[in-house]
N, C-alpha and C positions, 0 to 999 in steps of 0.2 A: 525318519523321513519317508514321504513315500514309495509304495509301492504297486499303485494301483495299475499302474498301465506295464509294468515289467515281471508282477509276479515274483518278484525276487527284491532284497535291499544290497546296497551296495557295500561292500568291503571298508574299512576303516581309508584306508590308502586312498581309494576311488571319491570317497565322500572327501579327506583331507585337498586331494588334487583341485576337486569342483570346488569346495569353500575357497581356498587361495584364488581361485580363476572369478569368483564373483566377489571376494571382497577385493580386488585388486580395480574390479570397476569404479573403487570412489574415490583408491589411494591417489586419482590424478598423478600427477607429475613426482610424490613422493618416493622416496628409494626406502622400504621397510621390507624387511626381510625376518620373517620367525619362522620355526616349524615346530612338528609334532607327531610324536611317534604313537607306535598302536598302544603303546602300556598308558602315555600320558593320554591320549584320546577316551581310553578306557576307563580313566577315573571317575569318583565322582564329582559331578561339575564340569565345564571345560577346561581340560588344560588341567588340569589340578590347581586351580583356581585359587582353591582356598587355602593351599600351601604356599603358594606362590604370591598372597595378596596376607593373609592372614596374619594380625597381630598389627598391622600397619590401619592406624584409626582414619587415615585419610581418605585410605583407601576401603574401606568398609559400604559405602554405598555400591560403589563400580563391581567389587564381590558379589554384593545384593543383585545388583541389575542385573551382571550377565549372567550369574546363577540363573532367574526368573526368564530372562529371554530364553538360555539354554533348554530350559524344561518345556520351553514352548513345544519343542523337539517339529518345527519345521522350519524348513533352507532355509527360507526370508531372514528367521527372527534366529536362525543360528549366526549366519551370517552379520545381520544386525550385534551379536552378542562379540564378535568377533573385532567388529569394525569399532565397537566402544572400550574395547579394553586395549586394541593399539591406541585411539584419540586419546585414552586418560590417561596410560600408564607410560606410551613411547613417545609418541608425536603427534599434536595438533592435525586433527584433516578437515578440511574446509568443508565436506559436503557434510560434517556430523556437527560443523558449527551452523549452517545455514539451518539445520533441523531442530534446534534450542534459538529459536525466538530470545530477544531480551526487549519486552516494549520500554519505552522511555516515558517521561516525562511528560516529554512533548506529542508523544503518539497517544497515550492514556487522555490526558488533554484535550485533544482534538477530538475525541472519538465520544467524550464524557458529550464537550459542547456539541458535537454535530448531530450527535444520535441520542439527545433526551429522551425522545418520544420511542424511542425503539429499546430502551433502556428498562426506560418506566413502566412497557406492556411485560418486557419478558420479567419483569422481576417481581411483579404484579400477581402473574398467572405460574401458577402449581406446575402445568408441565413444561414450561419453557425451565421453570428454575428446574426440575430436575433432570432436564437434559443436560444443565450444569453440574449439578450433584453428582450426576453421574459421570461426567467426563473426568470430574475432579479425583475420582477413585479409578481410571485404569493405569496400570502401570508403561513405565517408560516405552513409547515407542510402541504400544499397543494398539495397533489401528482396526485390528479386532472388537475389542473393549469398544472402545471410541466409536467406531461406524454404529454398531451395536447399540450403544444408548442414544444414538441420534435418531436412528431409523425407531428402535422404542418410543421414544416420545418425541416422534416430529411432530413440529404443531408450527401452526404461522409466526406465532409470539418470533419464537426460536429464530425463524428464516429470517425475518426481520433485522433481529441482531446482527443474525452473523452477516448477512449485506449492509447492513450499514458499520458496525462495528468494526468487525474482520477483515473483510472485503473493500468497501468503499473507503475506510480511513486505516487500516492495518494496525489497528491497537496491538496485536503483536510483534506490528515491525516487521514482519517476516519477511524475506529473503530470498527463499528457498526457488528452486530454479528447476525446470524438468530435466531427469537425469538425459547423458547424449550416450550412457551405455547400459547394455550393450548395444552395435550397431548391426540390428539384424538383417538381413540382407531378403528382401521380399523375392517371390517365385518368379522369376523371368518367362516359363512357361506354365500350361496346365491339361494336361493331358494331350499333350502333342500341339498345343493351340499356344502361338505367341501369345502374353500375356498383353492387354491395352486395358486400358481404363474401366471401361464398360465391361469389359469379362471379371474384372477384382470385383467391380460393384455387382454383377450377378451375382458371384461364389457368396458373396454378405447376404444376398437377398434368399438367397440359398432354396429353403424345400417351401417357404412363405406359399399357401395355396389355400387359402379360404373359400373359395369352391367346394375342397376336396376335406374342410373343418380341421385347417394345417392353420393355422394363423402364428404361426411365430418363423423364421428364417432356422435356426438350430437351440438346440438347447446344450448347457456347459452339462460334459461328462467328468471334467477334472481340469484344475487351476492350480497354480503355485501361490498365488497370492492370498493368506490367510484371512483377509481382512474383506475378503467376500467370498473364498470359498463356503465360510461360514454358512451361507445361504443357499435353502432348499430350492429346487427346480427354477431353474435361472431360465426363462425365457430370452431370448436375444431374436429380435427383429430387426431387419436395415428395410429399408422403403424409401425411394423415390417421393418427394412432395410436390406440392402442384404448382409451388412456383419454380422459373427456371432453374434447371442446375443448381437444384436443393435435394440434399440428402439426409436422411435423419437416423439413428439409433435409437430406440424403443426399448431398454432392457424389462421384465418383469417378474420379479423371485418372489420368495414367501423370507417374513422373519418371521422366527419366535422371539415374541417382544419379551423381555425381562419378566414381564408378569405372568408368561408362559403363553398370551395370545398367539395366535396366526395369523399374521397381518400381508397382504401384498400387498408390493410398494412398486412404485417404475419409474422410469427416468426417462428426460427425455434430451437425447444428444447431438447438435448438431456438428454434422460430417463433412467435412472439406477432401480433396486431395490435397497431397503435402507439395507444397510448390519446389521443388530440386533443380540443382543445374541441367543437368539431362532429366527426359521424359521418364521418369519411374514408376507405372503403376503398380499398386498396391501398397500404395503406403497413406496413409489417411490421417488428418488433424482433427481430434474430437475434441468440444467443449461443453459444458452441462455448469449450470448455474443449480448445488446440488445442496440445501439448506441453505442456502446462503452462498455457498460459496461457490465461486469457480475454479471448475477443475481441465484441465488439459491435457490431453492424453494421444500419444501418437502410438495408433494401431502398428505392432499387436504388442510392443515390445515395452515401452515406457510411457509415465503420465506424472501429471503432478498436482498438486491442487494448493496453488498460490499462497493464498493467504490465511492457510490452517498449517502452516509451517511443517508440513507433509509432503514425501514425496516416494513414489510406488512403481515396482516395476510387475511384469504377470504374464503369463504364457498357460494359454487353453485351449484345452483340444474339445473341438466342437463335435457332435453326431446329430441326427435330425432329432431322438427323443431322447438323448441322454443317454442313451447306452454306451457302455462302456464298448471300444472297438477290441475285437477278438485279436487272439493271437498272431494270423494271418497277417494283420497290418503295423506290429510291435517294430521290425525295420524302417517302414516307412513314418510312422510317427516318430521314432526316433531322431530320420536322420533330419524330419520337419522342425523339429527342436529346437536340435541341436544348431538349425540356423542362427538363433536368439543364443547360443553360446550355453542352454543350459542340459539340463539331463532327467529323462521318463520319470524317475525314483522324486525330483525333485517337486513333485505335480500330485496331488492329494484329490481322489474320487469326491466330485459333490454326492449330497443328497437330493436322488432325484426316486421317493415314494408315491406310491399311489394317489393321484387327486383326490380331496375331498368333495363330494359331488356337493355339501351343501357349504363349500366356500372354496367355489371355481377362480381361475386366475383372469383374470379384467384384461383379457388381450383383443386385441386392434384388428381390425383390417382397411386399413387407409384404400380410401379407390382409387388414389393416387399412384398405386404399383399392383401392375398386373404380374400375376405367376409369371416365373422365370422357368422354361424347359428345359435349362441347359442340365442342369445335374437330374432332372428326371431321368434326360433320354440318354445320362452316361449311367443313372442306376441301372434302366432296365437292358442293356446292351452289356452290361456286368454278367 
C-alpha cells in the first residue's frame, strides 16, 4: 500500500483497522463480523486463503480471484478482495450483486434489435473488436485492465456501441448505483474565509493562468484509485462556460496504449453544485458521456458509471505541477483525508515525468474564465 505522502507503510494492525472501516462501507445494514491477526495477515495470500478455501472445488475460483485482487497489493482491490470472499463464502451483499450484471433475454434482445447499425460498425472494424478482445481478458473487478484497453483503442465504432448498447438499452441489465459512502464532509471554511459557492468554484479553478503559460487549474500528485492512477501527468482544469451558470471539468493525461504508444486523451465533464437540504458548498455533481458511457461522480468522494456495471470511489491530492507536497504539510493533508474516512499510506504517487517537447499535452484555455487571484495572492503572502 502506499506510501508516497507519509514516507513510512503502516503496521499490519493499522492497515487491518482501515480495511474493516472501508469494507464495512458496502456491508450496508449486514451484521458480519471476522478478524485477523498479524501471523494470518502475514501469510501467503489473504487470510491464509488457500488453507482456509483449499481442496473445496467450489470454491477454487473465489481462491483464484482474491489471491489475483490481493497481489494487486493496493487498498481499492485489497478491499475489493475482501468484500468477495465474505459475498461468496459468508453472506450475499447486495453492493457486489449490483456489480455482476446478469443481461437477460429480454435485454440481449432489445439491444440486438435496436442497435444493428452500431453493432454491424464495431464488429466490422479491427479496433472497436479489440476493445472487446481486450476487455474480455482483464480479470475480475479490474478497472485498471478495463479503462486501459478502452482508452488503447478508443475509436468511434466502440463509443457507438457502448451508447447504444450499454447505455441507451443496458444489454447488461445493469443496476449498479453510485456508492452514498463514505460521506465526506466538505470544508465549511478556507483559510479564515467562510466557505460559499463561488470560493469552492475558484479553489477548482485553482493556479489556471494562460497569460502566465499556466493552462491547466492543478495537476494529481497522488490518487487511491488504481484505475486512473495508472495515468501519467493528469492535467485537471475546471472553467466557467459562456453560458449562464455553466461549469465544466476539462481533465487531460497521457496513456501508454497497449502497443507502448503515448497517446493524450481528455474528457470533457459537466459540473453541477450538489443540490442539499441546507446551502453546502463544495460539494459538486459531475457527468461525462465517457466511450459511450455515462459516468456520474460526486466530487471528491464517490462516482459511478451506470451502465458498465462499475462503481468507484477516489481521494486526490492536488499541487499546481504535480509535486509531491513536502513534509511540512503531511498533518494537514492528513487530517484533509481523513475527511473521506481514508488514510495518506492508502493514496499511490502518479507519474508526473518530463514533457516530451515533440508530443505536448492538447490543453485549453477557454476565454470563458478569466485567472482566479485568490490562491495567488495566499501563495505569495506565504
Amino acid at each position: 500500500m502506499g506510501s508516497a505522502l507519509t514516507g513510512g507503510k503502516p503496521s499490519w494492525a493499522q492497515a487491518a483497522q482501515q480495511l474493516v472501516q472501508r469494507v464495512r462501507w458496502d456491508l450496508g445494514n449486514e451484521a458480519v463480523e471476522f478478524s485477523a491477526g498479524e501471523e494470518e495477515l502475514s501469510n501467503p495470500g489473504p487470510f491464509g486463503l488457500q488453507a482456509t478455501l483449499g481442496g473445496y472445488q467450489e470454491a477454487v475460483k473465489v481462491r483464484n480471484d482474491v489471491i489475483d485482487l490481493w497481489h494487486r497489493r493496493t487498498a481499492e482491490e485489497a478491499v475489493y478482495a475482501i468484500l468477495l470472499l465474505i459475498d461468496s463464502a459468508v453472506t450475499s451483499l447486495p453492493s457486489m450483486a449490483a456489480q455482476r450484471p446478469v443481461p437477460t433475454s429480454e435485454t440481449i434482445g432489445r439491444a440486438i434489435d435496436r442497435c444493428q447499425d452500431a453493432f454491424r460498425n464495431c464488429f466490422t472494424q479491427p479496433r472497436c473488436l479489440q476493445s472487446l478482445a481486450c476487455l474480455s481478458q482483464c480479470g475480475l473487478a479490474d478497472q485498471s485492465c478495463s479503462y486501459r484497453c478502452i482508452v488503447s483503442y478508443q475509436s468511434q465504432a466502440f463509443t457507438d456501441f457502448s451508447l447504444c448498447a450499454l447505455q441507451k438499452q443496458n444489454l447488461l441489465n445493469s443496476q449498479i448505483e453510485r456508492p452514498q459512502t463514505p460521506r465526506a464532509k466538505p470544508l465549511e471554511t478556507f483559510r479564515g474565509q467562510p466557505m460559499t459557492h463561488e470560493l469552492a468554484e475558484n479553489i477548482l479553478v485553482g493556479h489556471f493562468d494562460p497569460g502566465n503559460n499556466h493552462r491547466h487549474s492543478w495537476l494529481v500528485a497522488a490518487g487511491s484509485n488504481p484505475a486512473y492512477e495508472q495515468f501519467a501527468l493528469q492535467y485537471q482544469l475546471w472553467y466557467k462556460g459562456s453560458g449562464r451558470n455553466t461549469f465544466w471539468y476539462h481533465p487531460t493525461f497521457l496513456v501508454e496504449a497497449l502497443d507502448g504508444a503515448k497517446i493524450w486523451r481528455t474528457r470533457d465533464y459537466r459540473v453541477r453544485r450538489k443540490e442539499t437540504q441546507r446551502p453546502w458548498p463544495g460539494l459538486w455533481d459531475f457527468s461525462v458521456v465517457d466511450n459511450g458511457i455515462i459516468s456520474e461522480e460526486l466530487l471528491k468522494a464517490v462516482g459511478a458509471a451506470r451502465k458498465a456495471g462499475l462503481s468507484y470511489r477516489g481521494c486526490l491530492v492536488l499541487t499546481p505541477e504535480g509535486e509531491m507536497p513536502g513534509p511540512e504539510h503531511a498533518e494537514a493533508i492528513s487530517a484533509a483525508i481523513a475527511r473521506a474516512d481514508m488514510k495518506p499510506w492508502e493514496l499511490e504517487a502518479t507519474s508526473n515525468p518530463p514533457v516530451d517537447p515533440a508530443n505536448p499535452p492538447p490543453l485549453i484555455a477557454p476565454e470563458s474564465q478569466e485567472p482566479i487571484p485568490l490562491l495567488a495572492r495566499m501563495a505569495a503572502a506565504a
